[in-house]
C-alpha positions as CSV (number, residue, x, y, z in Angstrom):
1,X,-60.9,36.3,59.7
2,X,-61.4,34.1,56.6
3,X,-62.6,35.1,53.6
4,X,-65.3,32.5,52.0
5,X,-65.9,34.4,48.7
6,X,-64.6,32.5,46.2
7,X,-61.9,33.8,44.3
8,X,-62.3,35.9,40.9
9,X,-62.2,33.6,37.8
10,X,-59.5,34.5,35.6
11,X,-59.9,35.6,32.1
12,X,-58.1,33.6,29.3
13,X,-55.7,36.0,27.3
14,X,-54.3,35.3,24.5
15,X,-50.3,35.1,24.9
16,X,-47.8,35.0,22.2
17,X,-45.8,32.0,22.0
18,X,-42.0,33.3,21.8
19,X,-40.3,33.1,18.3
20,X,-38.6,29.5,17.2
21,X,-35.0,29.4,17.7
22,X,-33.0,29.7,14.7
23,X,-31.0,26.9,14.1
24,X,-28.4,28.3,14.8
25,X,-29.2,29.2,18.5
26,X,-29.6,25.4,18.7
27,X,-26.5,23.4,21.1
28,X,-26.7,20.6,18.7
29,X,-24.3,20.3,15.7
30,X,-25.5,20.3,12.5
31,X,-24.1,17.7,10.1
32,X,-23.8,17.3,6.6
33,X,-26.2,15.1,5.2
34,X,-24.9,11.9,3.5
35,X,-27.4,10.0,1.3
36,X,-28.2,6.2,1.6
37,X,-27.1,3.7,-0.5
38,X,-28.6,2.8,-3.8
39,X,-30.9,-0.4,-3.8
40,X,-28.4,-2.2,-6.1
41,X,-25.7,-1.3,-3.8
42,X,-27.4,-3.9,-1.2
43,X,-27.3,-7.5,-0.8
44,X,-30.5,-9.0,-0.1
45,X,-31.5,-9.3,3.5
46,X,-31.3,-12.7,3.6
47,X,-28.2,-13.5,2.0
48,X,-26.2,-10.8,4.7
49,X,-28.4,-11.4,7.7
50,X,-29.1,-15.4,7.9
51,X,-32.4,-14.4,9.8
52,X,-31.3,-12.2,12.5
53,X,-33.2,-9.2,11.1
54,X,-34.7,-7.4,8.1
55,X,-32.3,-5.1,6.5
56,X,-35.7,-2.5,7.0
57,X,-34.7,-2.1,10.5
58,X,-31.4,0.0,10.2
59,X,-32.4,1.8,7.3
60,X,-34.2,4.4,9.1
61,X,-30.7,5.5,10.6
62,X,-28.7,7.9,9.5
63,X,-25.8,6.2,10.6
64,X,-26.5,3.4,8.8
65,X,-24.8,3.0,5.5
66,X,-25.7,-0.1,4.0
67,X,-22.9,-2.5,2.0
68,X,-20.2,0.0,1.1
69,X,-17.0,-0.6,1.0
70,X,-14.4,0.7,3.6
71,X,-13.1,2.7,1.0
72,X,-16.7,4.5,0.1
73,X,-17.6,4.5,4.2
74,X,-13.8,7.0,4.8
75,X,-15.3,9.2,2.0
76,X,-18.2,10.0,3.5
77,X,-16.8,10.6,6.9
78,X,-14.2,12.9,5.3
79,X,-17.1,14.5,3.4
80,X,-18.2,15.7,7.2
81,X,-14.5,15.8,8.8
82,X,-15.0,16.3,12.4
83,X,-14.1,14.0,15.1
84,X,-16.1,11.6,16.4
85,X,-18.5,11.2,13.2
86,X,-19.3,7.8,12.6
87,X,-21.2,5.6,10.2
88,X,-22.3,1.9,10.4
89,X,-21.8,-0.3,7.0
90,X,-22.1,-4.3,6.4
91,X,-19.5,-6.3,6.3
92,X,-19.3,-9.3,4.6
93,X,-16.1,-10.8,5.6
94,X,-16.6,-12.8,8.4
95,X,-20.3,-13.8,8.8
96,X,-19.7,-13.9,12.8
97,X,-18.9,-10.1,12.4
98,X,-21.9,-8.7,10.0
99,X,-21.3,-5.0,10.5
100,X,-18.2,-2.4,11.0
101,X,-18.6,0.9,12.6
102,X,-16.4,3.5,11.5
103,X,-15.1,6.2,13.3
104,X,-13.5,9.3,11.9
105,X,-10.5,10.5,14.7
106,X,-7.7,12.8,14.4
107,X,-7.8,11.9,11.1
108,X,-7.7,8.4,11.1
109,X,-10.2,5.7,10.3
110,X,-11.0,3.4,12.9
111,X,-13.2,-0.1,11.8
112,X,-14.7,-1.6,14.7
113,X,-16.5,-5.0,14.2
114,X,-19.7,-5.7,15.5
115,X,-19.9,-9.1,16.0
116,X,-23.6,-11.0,16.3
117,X,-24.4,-12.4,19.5
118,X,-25.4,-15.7,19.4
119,X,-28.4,-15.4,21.2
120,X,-30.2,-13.3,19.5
C-alpha cells in the first residue's frame, strides 16, 4: 500500500557549530616566522630580472627571500632548524641562474640554482 501524504516538513534547528581546533590539534607544522627583506636590500626589478617578471610576483611568498646573501639566507634557516626548511633568494652571479633555493639538511646548506628557461 503506498502512502501519498507527503512527508512532514522539517523544522530548522539551530545547531552549534563544534569549537575551532586549537592550533595545536592542527597536522601542519608551525614555523617560525622570518621577515622579508628591507626595500634597500633589493635590486630593482629590472636590473635582476631583464623582463622575465616583476619582482611583485614572489614577494607574496614566504619562501621568498629577496637579494640576501648566502650567508644571511643559512641564518634564517638555522633561525627555524628543522630539516627540510627551505627559502628562495636572488642570485646575482650568473644571470642564466637568477635564483638559489636553499635547503636546510642534516645540518647542512644545500644551494640549488634555478636556472631561467629560455622560453619563457
Amino acid at each position: 500500500v503506498k502512502n501519498n501524504t507527503p512527508p512532514a516538513e522539517k523544522k530548522h534547528t539551530n545547531v552549534p557549530l563544534p569549537p575551532v581546533p586549537s592550533p595545536q590539534a592542527t597536522s601542519k607544522p608551525v614555523t617560525k616566522f622570518v621577515p622579508p627583506p628591507k626595500a634597500e636590500e633589493l635590486d630593482a626589478p629590472e636590473d635582476i630580472y631583464d623582463d622575465a617578471c616583476s619582482g611583485d610576483i614572489l614577494d607574496r611568498f614566504d619562501w621568498y627571500h629577496g637579494k640576501i646573501d648566502r650567508k644571511v639566507g643559512e641564518t634564517r634557516l638555522k633561525s627555524i632548524n628543522k630539516d627540510g626548511t627551505y627559502l628562495v633568494r636572488i642570485s646575482d652571479k650568473n644571470p642564466k641562474f637568477p635564483y638559489t633555493l636553499m635547503v636546510l639538511n642534516k645540518g647542512n646548506f644545500n644551494n640549488l640554482r634555478i636556472r631561467q628557461r629560455a622560453d619563457d
